[in-house]
N, C-alpha and C positions, 0 to 999 in steps of 0.2 A: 504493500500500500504506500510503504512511506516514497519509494524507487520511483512509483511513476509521478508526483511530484503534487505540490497542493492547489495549485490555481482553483480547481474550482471549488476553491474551501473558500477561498477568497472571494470568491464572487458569491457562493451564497451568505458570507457575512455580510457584504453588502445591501444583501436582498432581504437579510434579517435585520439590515439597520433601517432602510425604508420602510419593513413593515412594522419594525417598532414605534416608526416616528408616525406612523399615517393612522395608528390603532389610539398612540395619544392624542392628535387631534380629536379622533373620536370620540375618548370617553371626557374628555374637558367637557363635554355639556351633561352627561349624566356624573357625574361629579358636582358638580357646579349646581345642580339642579333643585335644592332646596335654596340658593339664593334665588333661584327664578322666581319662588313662589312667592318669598319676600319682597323684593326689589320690584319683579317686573307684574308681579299681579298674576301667576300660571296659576290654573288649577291642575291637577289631574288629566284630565282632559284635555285641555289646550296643549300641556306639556307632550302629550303623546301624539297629536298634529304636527309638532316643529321633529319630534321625531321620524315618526311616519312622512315628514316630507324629505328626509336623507334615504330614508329605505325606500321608496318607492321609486328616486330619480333613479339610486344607487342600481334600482332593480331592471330597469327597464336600459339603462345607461352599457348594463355588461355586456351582455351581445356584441352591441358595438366593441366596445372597448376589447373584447376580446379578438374580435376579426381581424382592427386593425394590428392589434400586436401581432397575430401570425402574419398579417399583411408587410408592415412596415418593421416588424422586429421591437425587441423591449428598450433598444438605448433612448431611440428617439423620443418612441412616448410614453414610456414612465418619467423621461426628463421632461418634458412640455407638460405632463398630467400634473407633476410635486409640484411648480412654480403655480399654477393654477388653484390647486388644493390648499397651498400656504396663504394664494391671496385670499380664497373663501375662509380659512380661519380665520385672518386676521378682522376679515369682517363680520363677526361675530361678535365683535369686542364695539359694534358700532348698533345695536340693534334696540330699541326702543318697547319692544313688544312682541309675543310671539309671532305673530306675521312678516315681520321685520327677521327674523330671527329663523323661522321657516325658511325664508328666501335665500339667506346665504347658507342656509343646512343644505336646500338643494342643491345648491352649484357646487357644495364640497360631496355632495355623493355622485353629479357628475364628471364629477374630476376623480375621483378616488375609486372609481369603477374598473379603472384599470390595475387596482393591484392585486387580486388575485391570481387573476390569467395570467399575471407578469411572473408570481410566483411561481406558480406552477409550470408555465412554459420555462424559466431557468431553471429549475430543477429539472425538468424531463431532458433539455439540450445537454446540459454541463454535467451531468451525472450518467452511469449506466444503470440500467435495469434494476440492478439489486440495491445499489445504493439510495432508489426514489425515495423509499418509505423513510429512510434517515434525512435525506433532503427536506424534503417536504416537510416532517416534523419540526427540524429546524427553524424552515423559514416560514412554517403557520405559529410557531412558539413566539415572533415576534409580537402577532396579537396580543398573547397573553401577557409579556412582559409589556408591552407600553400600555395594559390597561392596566397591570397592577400598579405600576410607578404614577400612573398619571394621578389617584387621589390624593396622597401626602404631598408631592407637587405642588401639582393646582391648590390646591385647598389651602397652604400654606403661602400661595402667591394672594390667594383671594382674601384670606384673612389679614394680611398685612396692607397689600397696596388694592383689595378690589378683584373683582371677577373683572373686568372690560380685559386687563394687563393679561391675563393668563393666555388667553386668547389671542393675542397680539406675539406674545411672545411665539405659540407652537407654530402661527402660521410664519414668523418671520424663518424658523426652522426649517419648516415645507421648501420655502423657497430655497435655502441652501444645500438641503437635500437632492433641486431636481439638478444644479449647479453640478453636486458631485457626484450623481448619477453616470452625468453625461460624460465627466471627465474620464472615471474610472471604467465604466462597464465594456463591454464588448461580448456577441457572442464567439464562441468553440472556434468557429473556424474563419474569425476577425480578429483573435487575440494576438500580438504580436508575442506574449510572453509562454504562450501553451508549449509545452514541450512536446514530441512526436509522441512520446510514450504514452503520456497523461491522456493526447491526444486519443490513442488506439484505445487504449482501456475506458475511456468515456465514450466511445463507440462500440465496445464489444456488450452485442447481445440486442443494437439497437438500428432499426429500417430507415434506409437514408430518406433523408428530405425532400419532400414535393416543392412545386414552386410556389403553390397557393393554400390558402388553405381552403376545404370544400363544407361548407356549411350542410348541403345536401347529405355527403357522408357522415354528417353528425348526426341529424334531425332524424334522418332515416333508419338508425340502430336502433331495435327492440332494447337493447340495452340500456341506450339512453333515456326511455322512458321511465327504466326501474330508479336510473339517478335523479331523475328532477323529482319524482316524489319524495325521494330519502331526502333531498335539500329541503325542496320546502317543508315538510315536517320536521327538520332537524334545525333548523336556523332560527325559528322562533327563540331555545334555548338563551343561543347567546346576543341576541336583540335585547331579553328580558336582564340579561346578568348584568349586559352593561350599559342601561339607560335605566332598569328599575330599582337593582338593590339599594343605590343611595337613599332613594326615595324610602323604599318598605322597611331600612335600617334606621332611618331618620325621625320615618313620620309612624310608624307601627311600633317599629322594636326601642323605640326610645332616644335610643345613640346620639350624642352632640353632633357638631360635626367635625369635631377635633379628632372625638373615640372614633367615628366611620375612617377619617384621613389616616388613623394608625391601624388599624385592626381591617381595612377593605380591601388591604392588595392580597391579602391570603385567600380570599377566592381565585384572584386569576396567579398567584402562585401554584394554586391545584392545574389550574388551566393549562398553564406553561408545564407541571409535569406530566398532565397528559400528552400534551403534542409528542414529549421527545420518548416516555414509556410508549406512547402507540406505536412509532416511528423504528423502535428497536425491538419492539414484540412481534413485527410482523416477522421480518428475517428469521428470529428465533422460532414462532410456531411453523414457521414454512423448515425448517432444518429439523428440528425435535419432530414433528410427527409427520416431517414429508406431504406438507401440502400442499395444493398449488398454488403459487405467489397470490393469487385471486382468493381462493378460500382464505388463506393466513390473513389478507387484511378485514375480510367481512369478517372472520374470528375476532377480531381487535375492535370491529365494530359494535358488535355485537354485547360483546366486555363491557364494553363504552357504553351503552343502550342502559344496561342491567346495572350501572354505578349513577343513575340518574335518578336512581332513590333518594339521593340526597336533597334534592328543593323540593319532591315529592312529599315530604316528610318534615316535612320544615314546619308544619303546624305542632310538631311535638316537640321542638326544642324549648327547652324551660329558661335559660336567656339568648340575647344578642349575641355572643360569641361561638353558639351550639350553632345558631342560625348562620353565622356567617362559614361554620365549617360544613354544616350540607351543602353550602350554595359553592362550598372550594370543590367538593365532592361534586358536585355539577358539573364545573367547568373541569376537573379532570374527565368527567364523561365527554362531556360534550369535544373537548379538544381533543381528545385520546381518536373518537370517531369522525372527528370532523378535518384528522390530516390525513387519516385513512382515506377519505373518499376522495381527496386531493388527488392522492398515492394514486388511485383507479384510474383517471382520470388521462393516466401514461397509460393503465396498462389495456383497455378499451378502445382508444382512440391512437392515430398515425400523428405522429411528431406534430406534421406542419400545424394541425386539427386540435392541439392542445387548449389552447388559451380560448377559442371558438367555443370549443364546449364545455371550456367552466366557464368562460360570458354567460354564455346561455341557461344552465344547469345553476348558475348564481343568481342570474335573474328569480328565476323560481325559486330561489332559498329566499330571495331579499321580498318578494310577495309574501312569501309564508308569513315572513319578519315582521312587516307590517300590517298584514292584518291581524298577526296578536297583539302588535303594539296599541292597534285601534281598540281590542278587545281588554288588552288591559286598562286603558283609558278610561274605556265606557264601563267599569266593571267594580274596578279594584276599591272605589270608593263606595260601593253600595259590598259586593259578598264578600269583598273581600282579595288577598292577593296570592290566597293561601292553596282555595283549587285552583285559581290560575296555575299557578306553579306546578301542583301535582298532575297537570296536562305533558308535562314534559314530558316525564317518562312515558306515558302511552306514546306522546307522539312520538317518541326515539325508539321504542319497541317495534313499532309498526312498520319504522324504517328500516334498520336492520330484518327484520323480515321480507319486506319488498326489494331489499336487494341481495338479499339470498334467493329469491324467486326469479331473478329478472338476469341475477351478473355468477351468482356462485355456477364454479365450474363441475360439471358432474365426471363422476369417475369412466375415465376413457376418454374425456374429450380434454381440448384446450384451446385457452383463452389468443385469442391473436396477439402477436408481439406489438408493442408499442415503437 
């Protein structure tokens, strides 16, 4: 391993620095969000409008976003998307009202629609076969670390100089982000620094590249169908983690907002070891009981589904710290299964087709997203935020079943190479 050389270590930290920085952006407004209700007048409700309006552009935004990366390649526009994403944060720090505040959440989930497909498509080029599920775990684990740093952060910028600053500051960030994107990145076989060797072994086991990518051969896989349902039942999860628990720790479980600022990155500290326990349990059950790469990761899904007891069960925790450790329990589910389905994503679909069909297969998570985001809105202040939550688990069981029905490989056949 060590022989054929690191480059593309280097370029997934890269891709783990981006997605660190683009998941703070995000959660600065669920963080920040019991000043809304203070300061700018939200209720409940309205709060999950300025939501629901990132999720929805966000949703509808990735298709795009992903065609053009297989089209144009990730240096260009991941660097043109970060400058764009930074100016939308920054204008958030300008917003007078939730409608004000809606507007510029849209233009940062149209801008920020492309960082998935960018993940995923650099993990598939830069890496070979076996190494995706590590890949990917990697640079989906940036989610979770910039949502757990972002409340101590922020909260400690908002308490001192103001909520506007917080915001001003991650988008000044964005923009130096798209700066070093452009500088640094390059793909495989654009890198001046790739060695031959590093080169070979990041192509063994993997189908060279078409010129386009074919939207058609996405749309038209029976398999694709089993992924877009897993997304959209699966995404609501982390929609709620990271735009409700300030709220339900705040305004339900008591919590100042000093206690949530110290005690709320330990949910997405579970998050982040989901991603990279999924990421290394897939290899392992695919070698330990000889599975095929496809079964190994719906097994890690699966795993993931069945640890989603934790926000399930959140009504029996007897205080705020018991509560905040179901919901770490969560996000290790949910991340454990949500770099898995990444990981698939190679092994389904042809090189060029990557970023295309998580655009598209994102889409339908980010619909899922927001219509529970509407449904918590409309909900959480009358029954409560308690079955909400216990929706998770069915909804993540049903998924791991749907793509055990749709993608698991059966004994004698296999899955096409990526």
């Amino acid at each position: 391993m060590m022989s054929v050389g690191k480059l593309r270590w280097k370029m997934l930290a890269l891709m783990l620095a981006g997605t660190i920085l683009i998941y703070v952006e995000r959660n600065v407004l669920g963080a920040l969000a019991p000043f809304f209700k203070k300061d700018l007048g939200f209720t409940t409700e309205t709060y999950s409008y300025v939501v629901a309006s990132f999720q929805i552009v966000y949703s509808f935004a990735q298709p795009a976003a992903g065609f053009l990366t297989d089209l144009i390649g990730p240096r260009i526009g991941y660097a043109v998307a970060a400058l764009v994403w930074g100016l939308a944060a920054a204008l958030h720090a300008f917003s007078s009202g939730w409608v004000s505040m809606a507007s510029f959440r849209a233009l940062l989930g149209l801008s920020e629609a492309v960082a998935i497909p960018t993940g995923t498509k650099v993990s598939t080029v830069w890496f070979p076969a076996r190494e995706r599920s590590i890949a990917t775990g990697w640079f989906n684990s940036g989610s979770s670390i910039g949502a757990a740093i972002t409340p101590p952060l922020v909260i400690a910028v908002a308490l001192n100089y103001g909520w506007r600053p917080a915001f001003f500051i991650a988008g000044v960030l964005g923009v130096v982000m798209g700066g070093v994107w452009y500088w640094l990145y390059r793909d495989p076989q654009n890198h001046p620094g790739l060695s031959e060797s590093e080169r070979k072994y990041i192509e063994d086991g993997q189908t060279p590249v078409a010129a386009k990518p074919n939207v058609l051969a996405v749309v038209s896989q029976p398999k694709f169908l089993g992924i877009i349902i897993a997304r959209f039942l699966t995404e609501p999860a982390w929609q709620s983690f990271q735009y409700f628990i300030p709220l339900y720790m705040v305004g339900v479980r008591g919590m100042d907002i000093k206690q949530f600022a110290f005690f709320g990155w330990l949910t997405f500290a579970g998050s982040d070891l989901g991603c990279l326990v999924g990421g290394y349990l897939a290899p392992f059950l695919q070698g330990r009981f000889k599975l095929h790469i496809v079964n190994a990761r719906l097994a890690v899904i699966t795993i993931g589904a069945c640890c989603m007891i934790g926000p399930a069960l959140i009504s029996f925790a007897v205080d705020p710290i018991t509560a905040i450790l179901c919901f770490a329990l969560g996000g290790f589910a949910h991340q454990m299964l949500s770099s898995m389905m990444y990981a698939l994503m190679g092994d389904v679909f042809a090189k060029p087709d990557i970023a295309t069909a998580t655009g598209i297969a994102g889409m339908f998570g980010y619909i899922g997203g927001a219509l529970f985001t509407l449904l918590v809105g409309a909900l959480a202040d009358t029954i409560g935020y308690n079955p909400l939550f216990a929706l998770l688990l069915l909804f993540d069981l049903v998924a791991a079943a749907t793509l055990w029905a749709f993608i698991g490989v059966r004994k004698g056949a296999a899955a096409a190479p990526a």
